[in-house]
C-alpha positions in Angstrom: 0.0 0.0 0.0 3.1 2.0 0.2 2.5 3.4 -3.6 -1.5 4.1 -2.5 0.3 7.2 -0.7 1.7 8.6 -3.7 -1.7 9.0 -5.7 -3.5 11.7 -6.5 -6.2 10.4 -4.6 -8.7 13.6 -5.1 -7.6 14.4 -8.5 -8.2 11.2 -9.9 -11.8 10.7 -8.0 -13.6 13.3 -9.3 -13.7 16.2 -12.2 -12.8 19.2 -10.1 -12.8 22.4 -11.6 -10.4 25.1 -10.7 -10.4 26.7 -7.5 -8.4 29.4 -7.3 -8.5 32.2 -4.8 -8.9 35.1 -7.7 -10.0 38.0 -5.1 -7.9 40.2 -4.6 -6.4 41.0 -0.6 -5.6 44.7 -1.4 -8.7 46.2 -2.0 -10.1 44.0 0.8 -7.8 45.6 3.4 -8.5 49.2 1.8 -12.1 48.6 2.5 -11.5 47.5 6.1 -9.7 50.9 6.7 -12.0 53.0 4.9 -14.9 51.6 7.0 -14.6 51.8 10.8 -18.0 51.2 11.9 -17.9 47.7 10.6 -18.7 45.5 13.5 -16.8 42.4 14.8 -18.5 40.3 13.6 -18.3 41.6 10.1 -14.2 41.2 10.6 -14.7 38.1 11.3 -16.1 37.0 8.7 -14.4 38.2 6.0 -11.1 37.1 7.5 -12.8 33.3 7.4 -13.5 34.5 3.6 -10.1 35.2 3.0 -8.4 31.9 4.8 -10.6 29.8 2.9 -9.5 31.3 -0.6 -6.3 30.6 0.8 -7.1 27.0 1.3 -8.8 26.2 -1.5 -5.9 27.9 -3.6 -3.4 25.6 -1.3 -5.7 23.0 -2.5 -5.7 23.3 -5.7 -1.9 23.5 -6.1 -1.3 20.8 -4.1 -3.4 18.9 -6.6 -1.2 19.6 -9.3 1.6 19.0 -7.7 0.6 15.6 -6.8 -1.2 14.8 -10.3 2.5 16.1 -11.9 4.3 13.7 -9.9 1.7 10.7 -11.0 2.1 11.6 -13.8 5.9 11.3 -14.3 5.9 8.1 -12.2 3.3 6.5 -14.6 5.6 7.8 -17.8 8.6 6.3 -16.1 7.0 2.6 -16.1 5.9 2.8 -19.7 9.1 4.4 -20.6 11.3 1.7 -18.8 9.4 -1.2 -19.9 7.6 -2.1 -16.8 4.3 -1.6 -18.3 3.3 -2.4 -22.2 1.4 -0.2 -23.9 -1.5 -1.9 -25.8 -4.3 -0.4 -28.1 -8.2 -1.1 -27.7 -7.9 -3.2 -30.9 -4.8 -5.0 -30.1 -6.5 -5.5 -26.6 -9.2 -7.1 -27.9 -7.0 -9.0 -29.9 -5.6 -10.3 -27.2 -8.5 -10.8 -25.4 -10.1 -12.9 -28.4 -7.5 -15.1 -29.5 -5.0 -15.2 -26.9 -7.5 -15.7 -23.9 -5.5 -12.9 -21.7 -7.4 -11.6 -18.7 -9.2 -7.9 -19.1 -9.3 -6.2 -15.6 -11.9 -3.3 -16.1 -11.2 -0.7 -13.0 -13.5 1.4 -13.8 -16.5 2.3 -11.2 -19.9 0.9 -11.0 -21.8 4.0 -12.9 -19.7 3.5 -15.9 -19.3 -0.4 -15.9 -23.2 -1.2 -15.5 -23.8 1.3 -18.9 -21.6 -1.1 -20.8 -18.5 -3.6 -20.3 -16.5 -5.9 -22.3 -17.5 -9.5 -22.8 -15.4 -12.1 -20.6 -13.9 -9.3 -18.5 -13.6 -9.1 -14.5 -14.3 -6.0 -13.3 -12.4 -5.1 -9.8 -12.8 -1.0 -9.6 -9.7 1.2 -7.9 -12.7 4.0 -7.2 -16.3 3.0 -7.1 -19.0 5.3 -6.4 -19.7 6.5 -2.8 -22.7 5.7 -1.3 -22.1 6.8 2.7 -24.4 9.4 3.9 -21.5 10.2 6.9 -20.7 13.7 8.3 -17.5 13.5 6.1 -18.9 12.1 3.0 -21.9 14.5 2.6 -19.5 17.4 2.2 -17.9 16.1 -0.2 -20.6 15.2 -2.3 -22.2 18.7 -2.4 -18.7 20.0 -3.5 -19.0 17.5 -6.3 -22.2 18.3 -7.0 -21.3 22.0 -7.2 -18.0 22.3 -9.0 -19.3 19.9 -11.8 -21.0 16.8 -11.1 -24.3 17.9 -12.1 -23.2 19.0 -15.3 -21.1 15.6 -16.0 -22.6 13.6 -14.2 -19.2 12.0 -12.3 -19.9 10.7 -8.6 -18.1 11.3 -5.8 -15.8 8.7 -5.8 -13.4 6.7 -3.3 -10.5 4.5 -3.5 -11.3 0.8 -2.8 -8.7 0.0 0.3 -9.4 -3.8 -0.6 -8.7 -3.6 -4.6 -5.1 -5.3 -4.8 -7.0 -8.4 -2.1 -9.7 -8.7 -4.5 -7.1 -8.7 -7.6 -5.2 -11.3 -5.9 -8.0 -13.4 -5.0 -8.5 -13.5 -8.6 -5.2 -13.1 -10.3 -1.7 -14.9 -9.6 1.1 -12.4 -9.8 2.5 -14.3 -12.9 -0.7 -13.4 -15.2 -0.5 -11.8 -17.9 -2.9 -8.5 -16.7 -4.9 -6.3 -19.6 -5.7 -3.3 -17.4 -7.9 -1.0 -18.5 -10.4 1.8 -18.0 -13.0 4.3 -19.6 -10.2 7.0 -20.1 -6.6 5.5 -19.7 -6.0 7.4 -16.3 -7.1 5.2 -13.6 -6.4 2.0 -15.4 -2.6 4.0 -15.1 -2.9 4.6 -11.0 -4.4 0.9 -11.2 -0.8 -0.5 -12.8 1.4 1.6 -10.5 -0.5 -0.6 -7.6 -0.2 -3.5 -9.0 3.5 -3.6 -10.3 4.7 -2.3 -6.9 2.7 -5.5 -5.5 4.5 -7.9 -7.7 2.8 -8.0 -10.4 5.4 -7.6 -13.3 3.6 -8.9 -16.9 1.2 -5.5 -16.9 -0.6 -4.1 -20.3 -2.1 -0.8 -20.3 -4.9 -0.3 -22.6 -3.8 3.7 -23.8 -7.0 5.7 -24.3 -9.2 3.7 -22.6 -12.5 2.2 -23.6 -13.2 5.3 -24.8 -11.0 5.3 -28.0 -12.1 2.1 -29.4 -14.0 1.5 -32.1 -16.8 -1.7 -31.2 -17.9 -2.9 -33.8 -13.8 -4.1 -34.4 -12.1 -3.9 -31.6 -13.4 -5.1 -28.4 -17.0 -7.7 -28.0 -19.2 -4.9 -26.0 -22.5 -5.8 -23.7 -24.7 -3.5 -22.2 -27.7 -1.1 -22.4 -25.3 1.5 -23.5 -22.6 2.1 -26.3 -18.6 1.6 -24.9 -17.9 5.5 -25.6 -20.9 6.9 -23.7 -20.1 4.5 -20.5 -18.3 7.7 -18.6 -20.8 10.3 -20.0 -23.6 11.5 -18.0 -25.6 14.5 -16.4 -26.8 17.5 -18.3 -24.1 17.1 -20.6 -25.6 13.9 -22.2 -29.1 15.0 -21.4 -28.7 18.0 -23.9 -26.3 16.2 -26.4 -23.3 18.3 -25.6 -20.2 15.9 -24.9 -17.8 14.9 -27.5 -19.1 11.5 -28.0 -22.3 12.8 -28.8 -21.2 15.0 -31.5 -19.2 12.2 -32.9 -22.0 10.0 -32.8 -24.1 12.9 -34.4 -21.5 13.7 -37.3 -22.5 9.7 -38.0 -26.3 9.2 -37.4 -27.1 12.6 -39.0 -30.1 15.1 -38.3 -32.7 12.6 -36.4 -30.1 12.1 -33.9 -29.8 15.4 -33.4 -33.4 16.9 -33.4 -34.1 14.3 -30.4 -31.3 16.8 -28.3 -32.3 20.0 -30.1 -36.2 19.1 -28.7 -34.8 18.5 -25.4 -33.0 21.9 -25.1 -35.9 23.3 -26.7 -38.0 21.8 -23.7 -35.3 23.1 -21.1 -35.7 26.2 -21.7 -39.7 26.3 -22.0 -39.8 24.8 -18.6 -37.1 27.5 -17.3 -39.4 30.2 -19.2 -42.8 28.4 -17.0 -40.5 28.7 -13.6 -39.7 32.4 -14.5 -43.2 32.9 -15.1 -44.8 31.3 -12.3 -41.9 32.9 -10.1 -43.2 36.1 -10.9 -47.2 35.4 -9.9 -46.1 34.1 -7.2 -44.3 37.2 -6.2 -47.4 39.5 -7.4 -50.2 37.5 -5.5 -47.6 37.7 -1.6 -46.9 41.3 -2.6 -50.7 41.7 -3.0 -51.4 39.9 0.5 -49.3 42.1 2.2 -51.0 45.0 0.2 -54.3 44.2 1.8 
């Protein structure tokens, strides 16, 4: 577990979006002096402001500090050799013919949209399900900073992932790891080789740069590419793979997503509208 401490553990969890501190201090200070009848309690407060822009910014560049480092350590293993490098189709070549094992560590929301025939799924993150005083949080900063726009999780690292690999695995197999991006199938080989296993292959891209119908046997209500899509994002049409799928099925595909933004914004329109009747009829209460 020694190399568990190294990971970007938060970085690689969930799609955080930049926090950084971008208020200024001066003009904060100049407004402090320029204002003497603020109360104590007003100080107060906006020195907690302050300390947690601080924080976060701390945060955040501890995040890419760590993530850099991950990422050089993960470059060193392909570079030296101690992981191969495979594409989806040479995977599923593998996979096909040879009969070499598939580990798919990707979480439960993306596995249960679609998966690869005849492979075992053991997930480094899976999705979080505690209701805890420290999970909550944590979930609502998720939510917030993008998770209801993608549709990502909160995630958390599986403490029993290299038992259950064992259980399954010898450290002599021949191991096809892969994921729906290529990054946590990368964290997932950097366990694994520092637990002996030494005949690693790292499916580069992921899931997400193969193309089915050649490369890999698929199962599922869903297609391989749209596994790790989710949220408004694929509710409206607007990810990548949509548009790609799009470019290929033509107009009907999109008019379905050009009648559901069309529908967003007439129920935004009815909120706005009923909003503002509501606000007429309690101003005319208090009127009378």
């Amino acid at each position: 577990m020694e190399a568990l401490s190294l990971l970007p553990i938060n970085t690689l969890t969930n799609n955080h979006i930049s926090l950084t501190a971008s208020s200024n201090y001066a003009p904060l200070s100049s407004s402090l002096q320029l204002n003497p009848s603020l109360t104590s309690r007003t100080l107060t407060l906006r020195k907690r402001v302050v300390r947690v822009q601080a924080e976060s910014e701390d945060y955040e560049l501890k995040q890419m500090r760590d993530m850099a480092a991950a990422r050089k350590r993960w470059e060193a293993l392909i570079r030296d050799g101690k992981v191969k490098v495979l594409t989806p189709r040479e995977a599923g070549y593998a996979v096909q013919l040879s009969g070499k094992p598939l580990l798919d560590v990707r979480p439960s929301n993306e596995r249960n949209k679609a998966w690869v025939r005849a492979s075992t799924w053991i997930p480094i993150f899976d999705v979080d399900n505690k209701l805890d005083f420290g999970t909550v949080p944590r979930k609502v900063t998720n939510f917030v900073m993008g998770g209801w726009w993608s549709g990502m999780p909160t995630l958390s690292y599986d403490s029993q992932f290299l038992t259950k690999v064992a259980e399954k695995f010898p450290k002599d197999s021949e191991l096809i790891v892969a994921c729906q991006k290529g990054l946590r199938s990368l964290a997932a080989c950097e366990l694994l080789y520092n637990a002996g296993y030494k005949n690693l292959f790292w499916v580069q891209g992921g899931f997400e740069a193969a193309e089915e119908e050649q490369d890999l046997i698929v199962e599922g209500p869903s297609p391989l590419k749209f596994a790790g899509i989710g949220g408004v994002s694929e509710f409206l049409g607007w990810t990548d793979q949509q548009r790609a799928a799009a470019a290929k099925e033509g107009w009907g595909y999109r008019l379905v997503f050009s009648a559901r933004l069309i529908g967003v914004f007439l129920f935004a329109d009815v909120l706005y509208i009923g909003a503002q009747q509501i606000g007429r009829y309690l101003q005319d209460i208090r009127t009378h």
